[in-house]
FIDOFI-929001 format. One record per atom (N, C-alpha, C, O): x, y, z. Coordinates in steps of 0.001 Angstrom, whole numbers, plus 500000, padded with zeros to 6 digits. Example, Ala and Ser with C-alpha at 12.3 -4.5 7.8 and 13.67 -1.06 7.14 Angstrom:
BEGIN
513190494310507800/512300495500507800/513200496700507800/514236496681508465/512850497750507080/513670498940507140/512900500030507870/513409501138508039/
***
This chain:
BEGIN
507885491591478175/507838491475479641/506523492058480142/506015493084479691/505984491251481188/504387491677481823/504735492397483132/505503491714483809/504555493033483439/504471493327484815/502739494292485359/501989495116484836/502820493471486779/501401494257487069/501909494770488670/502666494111489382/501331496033489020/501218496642490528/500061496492490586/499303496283489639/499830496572491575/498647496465492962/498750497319493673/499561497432494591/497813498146493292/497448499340494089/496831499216495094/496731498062495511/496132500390495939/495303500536496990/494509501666496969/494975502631496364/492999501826497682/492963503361497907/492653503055499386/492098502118499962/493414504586499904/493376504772501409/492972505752501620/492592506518500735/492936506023502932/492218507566503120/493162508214503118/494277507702503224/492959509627502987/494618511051502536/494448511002504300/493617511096505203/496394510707503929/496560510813505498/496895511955506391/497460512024507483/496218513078505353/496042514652505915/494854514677506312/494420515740506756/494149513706506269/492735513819506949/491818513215507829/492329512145508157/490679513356508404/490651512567509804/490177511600508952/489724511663507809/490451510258510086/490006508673509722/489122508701510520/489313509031511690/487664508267509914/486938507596510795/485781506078511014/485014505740510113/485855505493512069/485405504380512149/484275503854511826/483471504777511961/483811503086511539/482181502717510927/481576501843512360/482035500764512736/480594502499512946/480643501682514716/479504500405514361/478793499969515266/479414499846512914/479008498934512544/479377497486512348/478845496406512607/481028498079511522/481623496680511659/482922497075512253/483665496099512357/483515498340512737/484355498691512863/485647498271512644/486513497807513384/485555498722510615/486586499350509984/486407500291509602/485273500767509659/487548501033508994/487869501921508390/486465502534507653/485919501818506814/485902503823507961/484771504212506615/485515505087505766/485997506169506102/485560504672504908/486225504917503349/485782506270502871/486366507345502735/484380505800502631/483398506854502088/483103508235503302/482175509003503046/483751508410504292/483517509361505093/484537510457504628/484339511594505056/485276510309504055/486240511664503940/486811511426502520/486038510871501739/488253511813501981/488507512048501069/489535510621501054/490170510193502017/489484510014499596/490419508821499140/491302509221498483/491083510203497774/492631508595498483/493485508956497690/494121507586497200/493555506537497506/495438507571496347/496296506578495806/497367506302497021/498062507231497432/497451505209497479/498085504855498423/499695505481498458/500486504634498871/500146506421498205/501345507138498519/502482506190498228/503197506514497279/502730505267498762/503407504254498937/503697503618497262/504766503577496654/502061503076496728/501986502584495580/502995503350494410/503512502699493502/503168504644494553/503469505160493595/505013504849493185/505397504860492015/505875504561494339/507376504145493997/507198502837493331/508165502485492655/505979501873493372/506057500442493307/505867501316491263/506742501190490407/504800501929491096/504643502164489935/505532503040489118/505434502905487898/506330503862489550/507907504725489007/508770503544488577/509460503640487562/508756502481489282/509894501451489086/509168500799487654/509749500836486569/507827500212487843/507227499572486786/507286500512485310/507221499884484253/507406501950485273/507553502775484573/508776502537483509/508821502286482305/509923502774484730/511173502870484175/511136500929483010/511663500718481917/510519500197483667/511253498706483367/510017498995482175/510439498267481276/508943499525481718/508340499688480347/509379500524479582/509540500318478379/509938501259480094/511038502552478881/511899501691478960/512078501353477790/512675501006479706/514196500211479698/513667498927479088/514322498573478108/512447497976479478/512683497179478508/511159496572477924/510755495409477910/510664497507477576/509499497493477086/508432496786477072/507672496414476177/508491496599478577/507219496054479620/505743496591479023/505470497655478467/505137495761479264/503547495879479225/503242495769481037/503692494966481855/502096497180481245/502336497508482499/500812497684483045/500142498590482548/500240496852484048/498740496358484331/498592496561485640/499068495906486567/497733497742485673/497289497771487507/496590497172487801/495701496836487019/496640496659489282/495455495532489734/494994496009491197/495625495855492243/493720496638491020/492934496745492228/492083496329492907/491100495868492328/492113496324494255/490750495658494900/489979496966495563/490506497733496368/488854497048495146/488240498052495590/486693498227495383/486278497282494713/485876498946495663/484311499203495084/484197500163493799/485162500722493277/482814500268493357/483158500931491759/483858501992492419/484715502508491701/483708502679494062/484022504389493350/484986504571493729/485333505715494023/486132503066493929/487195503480493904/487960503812492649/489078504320492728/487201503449491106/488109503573490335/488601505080489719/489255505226488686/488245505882490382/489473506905489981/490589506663490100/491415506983489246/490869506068491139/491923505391491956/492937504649490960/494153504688490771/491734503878490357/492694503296488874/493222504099487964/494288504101487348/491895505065488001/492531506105486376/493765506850486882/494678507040486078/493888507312488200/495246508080488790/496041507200488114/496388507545486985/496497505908488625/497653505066488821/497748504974487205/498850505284486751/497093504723486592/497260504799484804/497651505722484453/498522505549483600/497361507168484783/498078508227484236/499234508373484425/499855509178483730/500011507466485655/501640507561485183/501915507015484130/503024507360483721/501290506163483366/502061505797481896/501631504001482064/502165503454481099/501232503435482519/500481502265482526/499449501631481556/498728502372480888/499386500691481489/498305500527479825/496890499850480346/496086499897479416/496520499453481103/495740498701481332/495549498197482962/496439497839483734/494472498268483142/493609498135484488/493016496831484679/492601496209483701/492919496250486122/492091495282486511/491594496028487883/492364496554488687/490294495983487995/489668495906489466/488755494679489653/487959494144488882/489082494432490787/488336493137491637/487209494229492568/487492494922493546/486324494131492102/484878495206492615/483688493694493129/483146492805492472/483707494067494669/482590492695494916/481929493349496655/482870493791497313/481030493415497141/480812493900498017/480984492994499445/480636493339500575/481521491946499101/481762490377499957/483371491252500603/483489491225501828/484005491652500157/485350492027500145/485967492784501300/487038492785501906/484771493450501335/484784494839502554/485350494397503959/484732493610504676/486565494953504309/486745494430505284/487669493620505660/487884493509506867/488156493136505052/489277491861504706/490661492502505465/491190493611505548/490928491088505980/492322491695506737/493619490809505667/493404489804504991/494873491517505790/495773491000505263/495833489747504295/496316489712503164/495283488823504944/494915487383504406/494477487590503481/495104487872502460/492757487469503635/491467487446502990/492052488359501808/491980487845500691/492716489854501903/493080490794500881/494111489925499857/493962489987498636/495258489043500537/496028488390499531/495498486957499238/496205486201498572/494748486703499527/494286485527498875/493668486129497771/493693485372496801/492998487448497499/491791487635496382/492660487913495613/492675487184494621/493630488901495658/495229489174494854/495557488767493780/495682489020492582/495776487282495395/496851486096494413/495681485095493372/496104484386492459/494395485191493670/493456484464492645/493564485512491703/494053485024490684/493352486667491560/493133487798490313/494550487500489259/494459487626488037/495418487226489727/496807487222489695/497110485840488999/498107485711488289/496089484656489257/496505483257488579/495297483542487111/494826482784486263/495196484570487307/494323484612485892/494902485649484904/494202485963483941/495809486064485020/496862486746484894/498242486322483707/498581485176484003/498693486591483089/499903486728482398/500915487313482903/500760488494482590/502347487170483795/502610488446484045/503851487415484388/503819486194484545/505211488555484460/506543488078484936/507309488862486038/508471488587486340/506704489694486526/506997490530487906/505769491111488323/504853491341487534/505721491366489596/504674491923489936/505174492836491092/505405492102492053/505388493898491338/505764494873491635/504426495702492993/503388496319492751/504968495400494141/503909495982495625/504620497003496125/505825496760496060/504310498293496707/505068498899497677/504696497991498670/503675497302498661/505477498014499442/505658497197500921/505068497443502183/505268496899503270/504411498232501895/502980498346502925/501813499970502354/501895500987501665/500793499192503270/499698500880502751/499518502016504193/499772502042505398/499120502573503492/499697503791504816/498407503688505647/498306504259506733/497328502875505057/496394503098506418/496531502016507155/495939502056508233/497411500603506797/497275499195507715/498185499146508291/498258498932509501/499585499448507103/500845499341507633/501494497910508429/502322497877509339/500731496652507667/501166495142507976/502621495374507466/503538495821508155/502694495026506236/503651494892505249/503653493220505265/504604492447505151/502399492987505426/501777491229505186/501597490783503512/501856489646503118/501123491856502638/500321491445501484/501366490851500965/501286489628501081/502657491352500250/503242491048499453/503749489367499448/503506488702498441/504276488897500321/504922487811501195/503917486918501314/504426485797501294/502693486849501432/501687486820501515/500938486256499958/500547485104499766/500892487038499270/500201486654498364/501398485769497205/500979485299496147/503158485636497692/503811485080497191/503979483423497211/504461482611496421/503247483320498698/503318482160499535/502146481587498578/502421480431498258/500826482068497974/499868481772498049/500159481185496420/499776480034496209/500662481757495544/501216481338494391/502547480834494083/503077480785492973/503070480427495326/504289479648495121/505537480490494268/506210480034493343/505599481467494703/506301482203493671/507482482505494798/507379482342496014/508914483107493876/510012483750494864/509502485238495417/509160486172494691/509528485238496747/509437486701497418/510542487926497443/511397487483498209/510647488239497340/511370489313497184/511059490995497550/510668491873496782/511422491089499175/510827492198499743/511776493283500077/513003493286499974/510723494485500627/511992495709501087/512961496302500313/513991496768500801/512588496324498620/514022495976497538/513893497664497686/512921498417497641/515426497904497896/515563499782497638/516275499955496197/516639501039495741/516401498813495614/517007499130494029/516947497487493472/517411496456493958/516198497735492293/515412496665491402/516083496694490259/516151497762489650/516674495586489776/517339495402488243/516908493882487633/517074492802488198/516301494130486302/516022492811486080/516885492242484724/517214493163483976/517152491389484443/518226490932483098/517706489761482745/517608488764483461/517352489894481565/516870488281480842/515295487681482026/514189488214481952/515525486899482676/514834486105483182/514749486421484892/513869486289485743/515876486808484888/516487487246486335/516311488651487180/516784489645486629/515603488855488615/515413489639489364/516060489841490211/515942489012491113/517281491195490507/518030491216491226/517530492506492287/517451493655491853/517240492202493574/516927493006494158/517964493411495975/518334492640496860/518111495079495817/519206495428496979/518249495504498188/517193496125498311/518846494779498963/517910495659500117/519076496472501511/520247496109501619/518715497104502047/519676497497503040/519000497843504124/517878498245504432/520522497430504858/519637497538506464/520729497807507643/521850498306507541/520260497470508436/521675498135509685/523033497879509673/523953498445510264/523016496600508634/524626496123509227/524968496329507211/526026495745506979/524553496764506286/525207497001504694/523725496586504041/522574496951504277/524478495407502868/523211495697502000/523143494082502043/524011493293502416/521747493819501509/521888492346501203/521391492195499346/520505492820498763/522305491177498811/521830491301497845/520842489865497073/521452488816496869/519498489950496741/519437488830496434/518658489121494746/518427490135494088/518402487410494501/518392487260493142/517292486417493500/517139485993494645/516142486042492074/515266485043491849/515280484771490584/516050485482489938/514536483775489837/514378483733488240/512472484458488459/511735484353489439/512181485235486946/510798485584487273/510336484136486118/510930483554485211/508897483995486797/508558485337487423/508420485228489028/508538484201489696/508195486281489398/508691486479491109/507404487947491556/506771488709490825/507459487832492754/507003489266493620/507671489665494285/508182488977495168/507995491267494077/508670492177495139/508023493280495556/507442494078494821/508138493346497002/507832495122497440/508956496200497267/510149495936497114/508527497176497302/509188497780497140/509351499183498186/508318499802498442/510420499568498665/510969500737499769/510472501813499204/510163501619498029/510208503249499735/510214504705499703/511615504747498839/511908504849497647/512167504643499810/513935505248498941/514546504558498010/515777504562498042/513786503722496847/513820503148495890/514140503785494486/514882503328493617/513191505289494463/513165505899493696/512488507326493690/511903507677494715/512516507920492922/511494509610493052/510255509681492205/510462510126491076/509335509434492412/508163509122491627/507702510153490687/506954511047491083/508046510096489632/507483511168488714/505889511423488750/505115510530489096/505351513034488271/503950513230488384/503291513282486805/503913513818485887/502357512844486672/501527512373486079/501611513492484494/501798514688484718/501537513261483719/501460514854482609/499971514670482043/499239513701481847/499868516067481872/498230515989481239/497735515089479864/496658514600479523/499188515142479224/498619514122478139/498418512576478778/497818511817478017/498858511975480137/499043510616480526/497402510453481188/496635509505481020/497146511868482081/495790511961482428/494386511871481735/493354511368482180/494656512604480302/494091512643479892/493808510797478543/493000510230477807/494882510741478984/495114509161478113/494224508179479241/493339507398478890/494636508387480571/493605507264481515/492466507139481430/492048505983481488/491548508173481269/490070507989481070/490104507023480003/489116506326480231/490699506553478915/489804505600478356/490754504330477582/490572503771476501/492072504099478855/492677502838478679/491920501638479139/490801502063479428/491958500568479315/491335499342479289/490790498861480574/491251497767480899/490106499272481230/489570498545482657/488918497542482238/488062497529481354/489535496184483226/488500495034483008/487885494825484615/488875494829485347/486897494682485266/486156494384486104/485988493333486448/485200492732485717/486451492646487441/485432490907487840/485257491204489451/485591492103490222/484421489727489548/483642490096490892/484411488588491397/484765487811490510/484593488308492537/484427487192493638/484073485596492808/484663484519492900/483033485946492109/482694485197491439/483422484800490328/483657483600490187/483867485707489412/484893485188488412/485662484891488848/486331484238488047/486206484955489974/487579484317490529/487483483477490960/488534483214491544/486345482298491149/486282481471491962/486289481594493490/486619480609494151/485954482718494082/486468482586495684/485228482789496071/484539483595495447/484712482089497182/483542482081498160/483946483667498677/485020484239498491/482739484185499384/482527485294500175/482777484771501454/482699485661502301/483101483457502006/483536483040503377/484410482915503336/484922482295504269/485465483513501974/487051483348502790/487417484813502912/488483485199503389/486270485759502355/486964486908502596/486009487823503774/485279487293504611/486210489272503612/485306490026504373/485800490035506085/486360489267506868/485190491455506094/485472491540507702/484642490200508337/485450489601509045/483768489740508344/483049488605508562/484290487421509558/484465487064510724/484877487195508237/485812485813508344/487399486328508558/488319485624508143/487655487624509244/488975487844509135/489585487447510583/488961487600511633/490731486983510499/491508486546511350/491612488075512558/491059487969513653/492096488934512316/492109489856513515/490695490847513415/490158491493512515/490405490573514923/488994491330514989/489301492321516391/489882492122517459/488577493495515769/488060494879516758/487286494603517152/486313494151516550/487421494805518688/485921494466519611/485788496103519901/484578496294520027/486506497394520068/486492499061520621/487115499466520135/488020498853519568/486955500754520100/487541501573519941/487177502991520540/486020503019520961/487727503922520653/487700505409520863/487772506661520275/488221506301519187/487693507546520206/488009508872519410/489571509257520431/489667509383521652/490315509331519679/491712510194520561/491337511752520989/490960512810520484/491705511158522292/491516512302523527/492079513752522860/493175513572522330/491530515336522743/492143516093522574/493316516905523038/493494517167524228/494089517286522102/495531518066523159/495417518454523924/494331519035523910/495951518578524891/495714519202526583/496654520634526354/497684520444525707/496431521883526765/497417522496527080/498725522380527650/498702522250528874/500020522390527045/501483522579527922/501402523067528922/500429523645529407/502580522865529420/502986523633530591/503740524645530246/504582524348529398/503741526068530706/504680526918530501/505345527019531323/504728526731532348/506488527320531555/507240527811532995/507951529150532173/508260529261530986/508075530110533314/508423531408532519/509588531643533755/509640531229534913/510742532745532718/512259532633533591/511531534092534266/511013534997533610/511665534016535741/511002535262535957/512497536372536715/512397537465537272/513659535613536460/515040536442536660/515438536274538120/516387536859538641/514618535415538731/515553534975540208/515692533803541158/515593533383542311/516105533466539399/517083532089539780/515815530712540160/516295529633540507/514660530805540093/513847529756540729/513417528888539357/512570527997539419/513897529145538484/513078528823537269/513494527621536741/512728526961536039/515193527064537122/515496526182537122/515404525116537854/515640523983537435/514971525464539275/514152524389539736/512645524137539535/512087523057539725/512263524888539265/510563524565538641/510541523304537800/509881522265537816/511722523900536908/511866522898535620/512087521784535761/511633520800535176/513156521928536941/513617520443536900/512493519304537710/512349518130537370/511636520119539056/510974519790539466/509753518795538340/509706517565538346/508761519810537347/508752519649536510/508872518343535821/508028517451535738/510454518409535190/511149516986534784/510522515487535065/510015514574534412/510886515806536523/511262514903537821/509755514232538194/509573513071538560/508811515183538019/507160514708537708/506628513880537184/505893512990537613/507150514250535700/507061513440534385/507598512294534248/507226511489533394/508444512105534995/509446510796534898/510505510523533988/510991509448533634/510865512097533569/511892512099532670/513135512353533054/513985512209532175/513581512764534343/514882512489535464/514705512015536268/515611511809537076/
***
């Protein structure tokens, strides 16, 4: 059995984001990158289905060279092998443009599941997966909070306000995958130390066949014309009980200001 995740790197969302007033996206390179948070339940699941049924397990990134630490992280959970799509045409890409390059990396590919968390914490579409399923004609299979696969067959739970829904596909197939899916184990020094020198293969735009006019902030369907820096906290209001009896109308007064009675 093949299975590949698709990672991301985003910015640590303990830290400030800031805008590039050039093409205004995201600048990457301004602060600190991390492994998309998210990715990591998509890769705990891909874990377990190498120990349960002895999957061969392939990360696939889109990113610039210095994202590939990014790769070596996601390998040190126990993964064998790397792809990055590294092309400087790329930069920028909204939802689309990102799953179209995906789903081309992906038809060059061997694989019988392919395993997404269901959104990245800096876009937060939850477009790619669905998205890059459409694009390879494959069964979608999203939102899964518990993944079981048997023989040929992908059975995935999802739940939601009114119970659970349960569905099925034959693979191979794509699913995202929920937070509350699973508990993501951390990395051990022998797995870390195993990533530095598992198999990265590299292609550009070009090996994939895709023009630089279908991707890039350039050609993306949603465009930023402004933006702002968020205004700083303002001081509260205090109201203090000063013991005669007025303090409850302050408050409510107060309230009644705000438009909250």
């Amino acid at each position: 059995m093949k299975v590949i995740v698709p990672v991301k790197r985003v910015p640590d969302t303990a830290g400030d984001k800031q805008i590039d007033p050039n093409d205004k996206t995201v600048d990457r390179d301004s602060g600190e990158t991390v492994l998309c948070p998210v990715n990591e339940f998509a890769i705990e699941e891909a874990v377990r289905l190498k120990e349960n049924h002895d999957a061969e397990v392939k990360v696939l990134l889109m990113g610039p060279d210095n994202a590939q630490p990014i790769v070596r992280k996601a390998l040190s959970f126990g993964l064998d092998s790397a792809l990055q799509i590294s092309d400087e045409s790329i930069a920028g890409s909204d939802a689309i443009g990102t799953a179209r390059v995906i789903a081309k990396a992906l038809e060059g590919e061997e694989f019988d599941l392919v395993i997404f968390g269901n959104q990245s914490t800096d876009a937060r579409t939850c477009l790619v997966p669905a998205a890059v399923a459409e694009l390879l004609g494959l069964p979608s299979l999203t939102y899964a909070r518990k993944l079981e696969v048997d023989g040929d067959t992908v059975t995935v739970h999802r739940e939601h306000e009114e119970g659970w829904d349960v569905t099925q596909a034959k693979l191979p197939a794509i699913v995202s995958v929920v937070e509350a899916i699973n508990d993501p184990r951390y990395p051990t020094f022998k797995g870390i130390m195993a990533a530095k020198s598992k198999p990265l293969d590299v292609k550009t735009l070009d090996d994939l066949g895709i023009s630089p006019d279908e991707v890039g902030a350039g050609n993306a369907a949603a465009t930023m014309y402004e933006f702002e820096p968020r205004p700083p906290k303002e001081a509260g209001t205090i109201i203090e009980d000063e013991g005669d009896g007025a303090t409850a109308a302050q408050l409510a007064d107060w309230l009644q200001e705000k438009k909250f009675i």
